[in-house]
N, C-alpha and C positions, 0 to 999 in steps of 0.2 A: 473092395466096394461091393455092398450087396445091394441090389437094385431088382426086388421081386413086384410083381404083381400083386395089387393089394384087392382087398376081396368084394363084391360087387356091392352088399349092400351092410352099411355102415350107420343104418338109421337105430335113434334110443336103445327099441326096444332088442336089438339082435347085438348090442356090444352086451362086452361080458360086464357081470358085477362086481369082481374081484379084481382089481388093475394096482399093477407098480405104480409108485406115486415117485416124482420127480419134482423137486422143489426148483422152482424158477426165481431168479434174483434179476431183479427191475426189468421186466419184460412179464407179461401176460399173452397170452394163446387164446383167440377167439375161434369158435366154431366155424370151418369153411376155408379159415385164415392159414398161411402157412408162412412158417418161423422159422430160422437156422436156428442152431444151439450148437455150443461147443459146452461138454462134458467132460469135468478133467479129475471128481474123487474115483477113488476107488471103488465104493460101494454103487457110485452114477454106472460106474463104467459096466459092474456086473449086470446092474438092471439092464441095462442098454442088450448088452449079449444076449443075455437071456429071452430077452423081449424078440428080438431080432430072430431068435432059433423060434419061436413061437409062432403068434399072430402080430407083432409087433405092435401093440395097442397098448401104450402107457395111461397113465396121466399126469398132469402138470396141474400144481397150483403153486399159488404166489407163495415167497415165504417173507414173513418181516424181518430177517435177517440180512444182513450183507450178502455180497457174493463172497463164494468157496467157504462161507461158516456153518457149519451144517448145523440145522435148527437142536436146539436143546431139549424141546419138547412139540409134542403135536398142537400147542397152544401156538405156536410161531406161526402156524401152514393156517393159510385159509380155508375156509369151512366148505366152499365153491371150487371148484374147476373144470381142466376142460379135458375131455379122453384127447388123445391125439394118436395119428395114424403116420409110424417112421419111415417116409418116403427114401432116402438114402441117407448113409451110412459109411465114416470112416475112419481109420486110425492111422494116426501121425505116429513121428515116429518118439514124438515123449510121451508116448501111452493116454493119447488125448481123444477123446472121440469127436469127429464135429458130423451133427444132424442137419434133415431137413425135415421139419413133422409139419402134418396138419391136423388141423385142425378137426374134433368130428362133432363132440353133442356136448354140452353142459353136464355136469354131475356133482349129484351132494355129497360128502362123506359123512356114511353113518358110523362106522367105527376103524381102528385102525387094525391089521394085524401083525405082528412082532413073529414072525416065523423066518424070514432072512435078516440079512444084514441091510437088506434097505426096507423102506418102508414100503406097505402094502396096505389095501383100505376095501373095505366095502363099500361097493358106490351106488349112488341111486341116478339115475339117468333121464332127464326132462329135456323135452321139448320148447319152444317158444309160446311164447300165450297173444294173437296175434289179433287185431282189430283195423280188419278193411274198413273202416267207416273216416268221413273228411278230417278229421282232425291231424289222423293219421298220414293223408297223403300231403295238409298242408303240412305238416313235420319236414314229413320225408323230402317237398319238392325244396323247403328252404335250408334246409341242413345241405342237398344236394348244388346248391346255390351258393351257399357260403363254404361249401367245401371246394367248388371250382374257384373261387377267388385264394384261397389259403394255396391250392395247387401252382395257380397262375404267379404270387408269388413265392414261390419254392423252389427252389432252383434243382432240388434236389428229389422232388417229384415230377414222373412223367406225367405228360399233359394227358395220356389215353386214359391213366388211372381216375381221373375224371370222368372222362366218356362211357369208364366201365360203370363208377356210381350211379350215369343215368339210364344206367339200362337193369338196376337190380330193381327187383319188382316188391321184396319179401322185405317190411319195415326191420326187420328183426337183424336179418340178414347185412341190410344198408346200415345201419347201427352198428354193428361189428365192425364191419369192413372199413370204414370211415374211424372209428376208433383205435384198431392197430396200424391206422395210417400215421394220424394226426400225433402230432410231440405231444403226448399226456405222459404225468409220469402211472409207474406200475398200479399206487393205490389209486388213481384214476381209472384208470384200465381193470382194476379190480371190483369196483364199484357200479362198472359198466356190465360185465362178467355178472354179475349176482344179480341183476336184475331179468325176472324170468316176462315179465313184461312189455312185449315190444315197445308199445306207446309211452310207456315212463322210460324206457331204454332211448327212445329216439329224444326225448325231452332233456334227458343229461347229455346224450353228445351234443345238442345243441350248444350248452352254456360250453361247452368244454373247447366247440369250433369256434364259440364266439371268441371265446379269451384268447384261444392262438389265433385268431384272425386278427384283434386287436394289438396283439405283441408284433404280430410278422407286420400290419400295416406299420405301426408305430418304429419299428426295425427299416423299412423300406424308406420310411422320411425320413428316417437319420441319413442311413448309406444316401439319399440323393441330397441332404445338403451338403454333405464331407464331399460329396461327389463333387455338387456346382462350387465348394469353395476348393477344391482340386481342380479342377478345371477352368476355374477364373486366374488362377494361382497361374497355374501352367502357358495360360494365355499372355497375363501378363509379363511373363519372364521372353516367352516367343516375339511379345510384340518390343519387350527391351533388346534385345540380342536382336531384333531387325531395324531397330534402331539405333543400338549400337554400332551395326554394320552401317549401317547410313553416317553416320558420326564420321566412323572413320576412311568413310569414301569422302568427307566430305574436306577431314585433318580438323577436326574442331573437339575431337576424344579425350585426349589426355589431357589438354590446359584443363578445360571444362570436366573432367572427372576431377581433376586436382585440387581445384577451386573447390568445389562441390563437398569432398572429402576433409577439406583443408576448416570449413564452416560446420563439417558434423562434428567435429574433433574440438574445433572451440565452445561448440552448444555444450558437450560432456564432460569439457573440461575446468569451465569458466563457472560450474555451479549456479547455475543459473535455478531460480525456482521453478516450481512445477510448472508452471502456468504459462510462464516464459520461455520452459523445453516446447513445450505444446504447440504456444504459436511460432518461436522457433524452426521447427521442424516440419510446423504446415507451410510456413512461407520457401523453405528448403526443397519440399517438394514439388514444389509450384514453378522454382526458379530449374530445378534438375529438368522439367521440359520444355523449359525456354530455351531460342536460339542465343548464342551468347550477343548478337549485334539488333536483338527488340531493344527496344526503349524501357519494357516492364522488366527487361532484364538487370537495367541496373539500379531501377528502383527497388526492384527486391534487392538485390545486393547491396546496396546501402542500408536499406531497413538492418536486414542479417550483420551488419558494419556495426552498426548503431548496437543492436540489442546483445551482442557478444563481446564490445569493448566495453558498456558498462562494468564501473565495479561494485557488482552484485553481491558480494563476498570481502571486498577487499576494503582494510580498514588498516589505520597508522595507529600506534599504541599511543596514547596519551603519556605525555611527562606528570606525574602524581608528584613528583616534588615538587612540595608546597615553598617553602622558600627558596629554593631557584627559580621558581615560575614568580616569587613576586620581586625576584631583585632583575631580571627580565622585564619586567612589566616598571621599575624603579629608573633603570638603565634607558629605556624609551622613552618613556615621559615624565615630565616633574609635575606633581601637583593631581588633578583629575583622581583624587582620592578612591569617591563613591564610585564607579566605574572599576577601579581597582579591585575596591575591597569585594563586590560582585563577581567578579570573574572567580578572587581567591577561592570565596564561598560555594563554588560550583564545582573547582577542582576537590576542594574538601568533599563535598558530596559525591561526585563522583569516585574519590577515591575509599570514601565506604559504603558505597551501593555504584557497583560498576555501571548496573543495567538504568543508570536514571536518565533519564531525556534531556535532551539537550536544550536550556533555555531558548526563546525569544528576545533578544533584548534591542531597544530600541534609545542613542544617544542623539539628545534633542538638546539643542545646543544652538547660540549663532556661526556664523562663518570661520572657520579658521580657527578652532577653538580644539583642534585634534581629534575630532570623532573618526574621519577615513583610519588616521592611520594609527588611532587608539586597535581597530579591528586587526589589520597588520601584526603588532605586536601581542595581541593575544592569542594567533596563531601562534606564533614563533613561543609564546611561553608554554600555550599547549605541545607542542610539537603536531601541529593538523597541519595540513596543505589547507591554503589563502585564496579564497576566489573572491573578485570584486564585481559584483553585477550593478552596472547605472541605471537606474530608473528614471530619471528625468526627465519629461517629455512622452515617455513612455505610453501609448493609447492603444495598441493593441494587445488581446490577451494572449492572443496567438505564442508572446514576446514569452508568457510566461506557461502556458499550455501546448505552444506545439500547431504545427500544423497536421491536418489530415491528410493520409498517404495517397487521395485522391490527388490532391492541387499540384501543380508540377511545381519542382524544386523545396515541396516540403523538407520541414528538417526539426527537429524538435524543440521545443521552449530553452530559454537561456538556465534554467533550473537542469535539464539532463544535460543541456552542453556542459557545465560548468563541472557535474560531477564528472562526466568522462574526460574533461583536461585536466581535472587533480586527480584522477584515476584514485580516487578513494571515497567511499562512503560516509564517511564521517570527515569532511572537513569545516572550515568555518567560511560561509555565506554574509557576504557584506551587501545587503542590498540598501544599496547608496539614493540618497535624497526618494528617499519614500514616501515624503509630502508633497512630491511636484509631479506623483502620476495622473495622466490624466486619462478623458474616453469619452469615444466619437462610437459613429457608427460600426467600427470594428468590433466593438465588446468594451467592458472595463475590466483593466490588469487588474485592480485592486481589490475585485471582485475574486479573482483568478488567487489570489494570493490569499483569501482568505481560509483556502485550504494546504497551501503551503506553510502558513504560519500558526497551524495549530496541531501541535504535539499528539492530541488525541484524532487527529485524522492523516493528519500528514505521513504514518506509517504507511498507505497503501494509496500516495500518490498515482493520478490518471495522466498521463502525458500521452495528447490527441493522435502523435505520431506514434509513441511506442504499444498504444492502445494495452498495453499491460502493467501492473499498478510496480510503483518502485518505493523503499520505504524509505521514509526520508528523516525519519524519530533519530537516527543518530547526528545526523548535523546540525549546528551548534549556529543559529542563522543572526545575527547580528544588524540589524537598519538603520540609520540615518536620517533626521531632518533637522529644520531651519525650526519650523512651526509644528504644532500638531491639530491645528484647527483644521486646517485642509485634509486629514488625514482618516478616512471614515471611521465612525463609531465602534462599527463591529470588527474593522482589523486595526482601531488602536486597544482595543480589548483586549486582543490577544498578547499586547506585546506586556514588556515590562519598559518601563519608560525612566531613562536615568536623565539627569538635566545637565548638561556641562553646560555652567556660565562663563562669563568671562573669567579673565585673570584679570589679578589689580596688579599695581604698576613693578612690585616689587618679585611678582612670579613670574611676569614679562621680559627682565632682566637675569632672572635666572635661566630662563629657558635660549634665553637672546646670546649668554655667553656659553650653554651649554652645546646646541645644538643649531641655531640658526647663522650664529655668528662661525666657526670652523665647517660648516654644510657651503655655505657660499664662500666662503675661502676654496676650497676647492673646487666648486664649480666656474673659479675665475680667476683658477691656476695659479692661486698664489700659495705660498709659502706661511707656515705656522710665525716664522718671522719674519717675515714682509709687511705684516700685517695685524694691527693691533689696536682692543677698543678700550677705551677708557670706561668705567660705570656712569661715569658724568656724561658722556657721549650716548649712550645707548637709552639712560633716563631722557636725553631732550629727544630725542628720534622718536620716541614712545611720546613724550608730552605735548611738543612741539611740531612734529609731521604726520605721525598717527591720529588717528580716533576711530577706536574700535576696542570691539568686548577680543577678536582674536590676535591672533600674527600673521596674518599673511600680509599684509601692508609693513608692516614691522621687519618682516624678512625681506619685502622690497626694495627698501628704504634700504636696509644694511648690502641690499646685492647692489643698491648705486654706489655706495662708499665705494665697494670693492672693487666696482669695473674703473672707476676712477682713480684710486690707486693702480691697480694693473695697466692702466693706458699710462702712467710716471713711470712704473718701474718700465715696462714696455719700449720707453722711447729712452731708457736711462736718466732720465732727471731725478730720479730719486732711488736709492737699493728698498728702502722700507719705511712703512711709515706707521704716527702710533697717532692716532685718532681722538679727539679732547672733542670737547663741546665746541669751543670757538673755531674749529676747524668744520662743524655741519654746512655751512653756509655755502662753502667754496664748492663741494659736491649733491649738496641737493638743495641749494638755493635759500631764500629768505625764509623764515619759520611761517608754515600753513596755516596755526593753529597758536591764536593766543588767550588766554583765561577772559569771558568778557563781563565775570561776575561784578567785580568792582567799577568796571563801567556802566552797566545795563544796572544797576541795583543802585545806583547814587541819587536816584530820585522818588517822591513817593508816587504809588500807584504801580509799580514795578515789582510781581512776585517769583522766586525761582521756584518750581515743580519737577519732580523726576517723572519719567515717561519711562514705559517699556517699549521695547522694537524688536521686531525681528533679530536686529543683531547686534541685540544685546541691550544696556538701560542707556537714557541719554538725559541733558539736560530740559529742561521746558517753562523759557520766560513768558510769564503774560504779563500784559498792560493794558493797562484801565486809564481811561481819559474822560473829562466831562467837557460839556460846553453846552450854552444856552440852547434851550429847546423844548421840544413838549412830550415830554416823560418816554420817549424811546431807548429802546438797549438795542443798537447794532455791535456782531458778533462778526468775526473776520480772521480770516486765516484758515479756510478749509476745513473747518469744524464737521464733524458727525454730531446725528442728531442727538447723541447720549451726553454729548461735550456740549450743545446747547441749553440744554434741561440742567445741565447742571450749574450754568451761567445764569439761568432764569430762576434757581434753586437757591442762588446766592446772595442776587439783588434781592427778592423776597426776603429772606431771612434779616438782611440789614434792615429793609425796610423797619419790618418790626419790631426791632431793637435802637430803632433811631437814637430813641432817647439813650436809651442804656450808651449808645455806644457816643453820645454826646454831636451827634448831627442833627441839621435844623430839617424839621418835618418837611419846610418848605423848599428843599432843595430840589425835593424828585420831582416837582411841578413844575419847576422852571429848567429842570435841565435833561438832555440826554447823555446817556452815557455808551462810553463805545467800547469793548473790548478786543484785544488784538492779541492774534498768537504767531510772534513772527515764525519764520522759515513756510509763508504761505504756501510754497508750491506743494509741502508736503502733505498730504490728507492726516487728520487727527483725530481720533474720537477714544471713548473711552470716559469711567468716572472719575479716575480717578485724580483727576485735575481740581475735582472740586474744592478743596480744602484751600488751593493755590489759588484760582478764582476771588473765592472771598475773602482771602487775606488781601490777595490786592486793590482789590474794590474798598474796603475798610482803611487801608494806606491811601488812597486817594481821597477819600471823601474824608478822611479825620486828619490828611494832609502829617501825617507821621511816616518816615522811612520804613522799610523795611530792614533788617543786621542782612550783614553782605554775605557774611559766610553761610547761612542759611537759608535749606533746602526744605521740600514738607511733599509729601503725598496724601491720600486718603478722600474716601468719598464722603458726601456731607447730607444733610436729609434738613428737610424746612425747622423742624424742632432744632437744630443747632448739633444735632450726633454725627460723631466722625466713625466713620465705618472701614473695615479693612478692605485691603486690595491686594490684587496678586505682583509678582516679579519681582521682588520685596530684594532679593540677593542681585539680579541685573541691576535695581537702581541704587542703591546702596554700593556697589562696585564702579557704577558712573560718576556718582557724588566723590567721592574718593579720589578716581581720577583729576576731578578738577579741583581739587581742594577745598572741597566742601566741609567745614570743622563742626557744624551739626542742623541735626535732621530730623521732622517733625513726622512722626508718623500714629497711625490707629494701636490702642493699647492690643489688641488681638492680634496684631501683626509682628509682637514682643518674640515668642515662640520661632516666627519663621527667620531671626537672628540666628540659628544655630548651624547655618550651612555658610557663614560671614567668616573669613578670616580674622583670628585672635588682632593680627594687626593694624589691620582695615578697622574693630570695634573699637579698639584702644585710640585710633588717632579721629575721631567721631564720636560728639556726643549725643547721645539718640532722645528724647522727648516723647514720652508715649501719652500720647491723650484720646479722652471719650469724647469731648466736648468744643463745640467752636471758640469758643469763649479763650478758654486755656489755649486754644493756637493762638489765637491773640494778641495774647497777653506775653507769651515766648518770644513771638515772631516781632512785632513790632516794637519799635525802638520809641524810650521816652518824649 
């Protein structure tokens, strides 16, 4: 180590002009400044020696080179630098030198000289170019300002190196000194260096303190959010592990970690959607710092119950075979064709576009006519899991939306119970008597459903308790009713609407020996040979104890035979018995129901008319009577007011046909006339009685019968036009029934014959007319 005394005066004008040049790689040497260096070519090292035996006055300029590449040419070295004065000196032991120089005066290089193996330069030596005037000391007081803040955060700067910047006087000088402080790189520091200018010298470290002031602030706000999101981190792990400890002073750790553990596991497993991990997992945390014995604690738990036993994911494959699905659908019911061929058509389509939605379908039918358990069997031919929802009475929406996880003992709409008891996504949805829902101040369900029953919304069903959407496009949702009058507009829109009407008497008896007749055989423990029905016995039970479009009276009827047999065999009086006609009597009593055509039709003024009903088509006598009076029509039998207008629509028309139709003018002035629709208790209205009406009124006043076996529908207008009417297949299946051999009806209603059974048309001969006249003339007898 050489450590001499360096020599007193080190001002421009007394350094030499001939100096070793030392090229510097990312570091620059300011005047005043002092730099370590570590030295490690060859040619460095000799300079160094050399220097060191001398006055030890080098100089240093920047090179554009890397470090240890020694410049290629004097174009690499900077045009500027700085003499430096080598305070100490040493060598390790890989032949390395490491320095400490200072700094002493600026200097230009005018030429280089090529006389050793290092470079050597002619130099020229300047001083600063300095201007005490305010602009300058405003410089200096804010550069000295903004370099205490750059200090204060630096961790790696002493705080006094501050203290020294406010005590430097010389602009020149403070510009230096704050420059090989501050992180600049070398061409920064170089660019500072070449400026012989105090005042434009202090104006570049400015921008240059600025920018690391901006970087070290913007550095400090990062490190203190990492910092407060570490230290919130940390806090909340301290305050779990002291609550942990709490836990387990308490024994309440394990169940309730287990539980806990037991619900994150089914959230990540059950695939649940994103939305439903989310809130999932926000109710999970809510319930992790509940006591297990709050009251919110088991409503969270049940919510977390509810939203991880849905099946979110979970679907049954559909049976695609097309004729095993329809000899299934053969095997369950006889007959209900259009229903049938519906379902086939939707298996067909699904099975060549998997992704299609699942109809709405909607079986409108009267009582007993197999629409519940039509749905039944078209699960089973699907292979879906079978839910049957009753709507009946039904007034709350709640029933189909859910309650809010506010109200105590919420639980969700009978639409998510249903999926999570068949634990599949795609099953088949019977939502039973859909015409008899109703609504009070609770809400209206039917309202509630009209987002259930539409395909295009129903994917991302809202249920109030699971408050996250569920899709509901794969289930295959199935309805039911009596009527569709009562059923609103906008959710009978949505449905598709199939009609099962009645059976006529001969599909009654087929279904009576397939499946009515051995069903109640077992349910009244008899025997396949115990017990046996004639086709003669099961035709009078249908003709003679029934009257209805369905079977469930008809299966009544045959479960009486049955329990009366099994109370003979029962007591031994009999092993088994075989069932005839002439044997009804003794178990279901005298015949309910006898034909009252030929009786009620043997006089004139008496016309028969078919009616439609709710359950199904029926008979409809009216009767016309006159008697002395002053031209009044009383009408009776609970008539509506459409059924009056069309009584007042009829005596009109006669009137003005008097002649034509061979009645004395003078009749209507001396007489009233009364019309009467027996079974008064029943309310009646409707047009289509009219046709029936004036035939009878025309039988009374031209005193001609009416033919016994004939029946007539059709609305009537003052001009004499018969016009069409609905339910055309109900009354045509009632007429039938009671042996009706033929029947008058609107030629437009020709067309609605094609849903009539072939054998119902053949034993019926139908009359289609435009004109009153033509019923007339059909209807009445010579």
């Amino acid at each position: 180590m050489a450590d001499n005394k360096p020599p007193v005066d080190y001002s421009a004008d007394n350094l030499p002009t001939t100096l070793p040049i030392l090229p510097l790689y990312d570091a620059a040497l300011f005047p005043k400044m002092v730099l370590p260096l570590v030295v490690m070519q060859g040619e460095s090292i000799k300079l160094v020696d050399e220097a060191m035996s001398r006055d030890r006055i080098i100089g240093l300029v920047v090179s554009a080179k890397k470090e240890n590449a020694r410049p290629d040419s004097e174009e690499d070295l900077a045009g500027i630098g700085c003499s430096a004065l080598i305070l100490k000196m040493a060598k390790t032991e890989d032949n390395r030198a490491q320095m400490l120089v200072q700094g002493l005066s600026r200097f230009r290089i005018k030429s280089y000289i090529k006389e050793k193996v290092y470079l050597q330069a002619e130099v020229e030596h300047f001083d600063d170019i300095e201007h005490q005037d305010d602009e300058s000391q405003a410089l200096m007081a804010n550069v000295v300002k903004q370099f205490a803040r750059i200090v204060e955060l630096s961790p790696g700067l002493p705080a006094e190196i501050a203290q020294m910047a406010n005590t430097i006087k010389e602009p020149g000088t403070l510009a230096d000194m704050i420059a090989s402080t501050i992180n600049a790189t070398a061409d920064e520091k170089q660019r500072v260096l070449e400026l012989q200018d105090a005042t434009r010298r202090l104006k570049l470290v400015t921008k240059l303190v600025n920018h690391q002031l901006n970087i070290l602030e913007l550095g400090n706000k990062i490190q203190s959010q990492v910092k407060g999101d570490m230290d919130k981190r940390q806090r909340e792990y301290y305050l779990r592990q002291q609550l942990k400890a709490i836990k387990e002073e308490l024994g309440e750790t394990e169940e309730t970690g287990v539980e806990i553990e037991e619900y994150r596991t089914k959230i990540h497993e059950r695939g649940l959607p994103e939305v439903a991990v989310k809130e999932a997992e926000r109710e999970l945390d809510r319930l992790a710092k509940m006591h297990p014995s709050s009251a919110e604690y088991t409503v969270s738990s049940t919510y977390l119950d509810w939203l991880t036993e849905l099946p979110w994911n979970t679907s049954t494959v559909d049976n695609l075979d097309i004729k095993k699905a329809r000899k299934v659908l053969d095997d369950d019911h006889y007959g209900l064709e259009k229903p049938k061929r519906r379902i086939i058509e939707y298996l067909a389509v699904r099975k060549l576009k998997p992704d299609s939605k699942g109809p709405i379908l909607c079986f409108a039918g009267p009582p007993g006519t197999g629409k519940t358990s039509l749905g039944a069997s078209i699960a089973r031919a699907l292979g879906r899991k079978f839910h049957r929802i009753s709507l009946g009475g039904v007034r709350d929406e709640a029933e189909i939306r859910g309650h809010r996880r506010t109200y105590v003992g919420a639980l969700p709409g009978r639409i998510i119970q249903g999926l999570r008891r068949v634990g599949s996504n795609n099953p088949i949805f019977m939502l039973d008597e859909i015409d008899k829902v109703g609504s009070d101040f609770r809400g209206d369900p039917s309202s509630a459903l009209l987002e259930v029953l539409d395909p295009e919304q129903n994917f991302s069903f809202s249920d109030h308790y699971l408050d996250v959407p569920f899709d509901l496009s794969k289930v295959m949702f199935i309805c039911t009713a009596n009527v569709l009058d009562t059923i609103p507009s906008a959710l009978r829109d949505r449905m598709e609407v199939i009609q099962l009407v009645g059976y006529t008497e001969d599909e009654k008896i087929n279904i009576a020996q397939r499946y009515l007749v051995p069903r109640q055989r077992k349910e009244n423990g008899l025997k396949a040979n115990q017990i046996t029905f004639a086709v003669g016995a099961i035709r009078n039970i249908i003709s003679g104890y029934t009257r209805e479009a369905g079977l469930r009276n008809l299966e009544r009827e045959i479960g009486t035979v049955c329990r009366g047999v099994a109370t003979k065999v029962a007591e031994d009086s009999i092993k088994k018995a075989s069932i005839k006609a002439s044997d009804l009597a003794e178990y279901l009593g005298p015949v309910k129901f006898t034909s009252e055509v030929k009786a009620r039709m043997s006089t004139p003024g008496v016309a028969m008319g078919l009616a439609w009903t709710p359950v199904g088509g029926d008979l409809l006598f009216i009767e016309a009577t006159a008697m002395k009076g002053k031209k009044g029509l009383t009408l009776t039998g609970q008539l509506g007011d459409v059924m009056k207008e069309s009584a007042t629509a009829a005596l009109s028309f006669i009137r003005s046909r008097a002649k034509e139709l061979k009645i004395d003018d003078d009749f209507f002035d001396s007489h009233d006339i009364h019309i009467h629709v027996p079974a008064g208790a029943i309310p009646k209205d409707g047009p289509s009685a009219g046709v029936t009406m004036l035939t009878a009124l025309v039988s009374l006043l031209t005193n001609r019968k009416i033919r016994k076996d004939l029946a007539m529908t059709g609305e009537i207008t003052l001009r004499g036009q018969v016009l069409q009417v609905g339910g055309i297949k109900e009354k045509v299946l009632a007429a039938h029934r009671a042996g009706i051999k033929t029947i008058i009806m609107c030629k437009e209603n020709e067309k609605d014959l094609i849903d009539i059974p072939e054998k119902v048309k053949n034993d019926i001969t139908f009359h289609f007319v435009s004109k009153m006249m033509d019923v007339l003339k059909i209807a009445l007898e010579e």
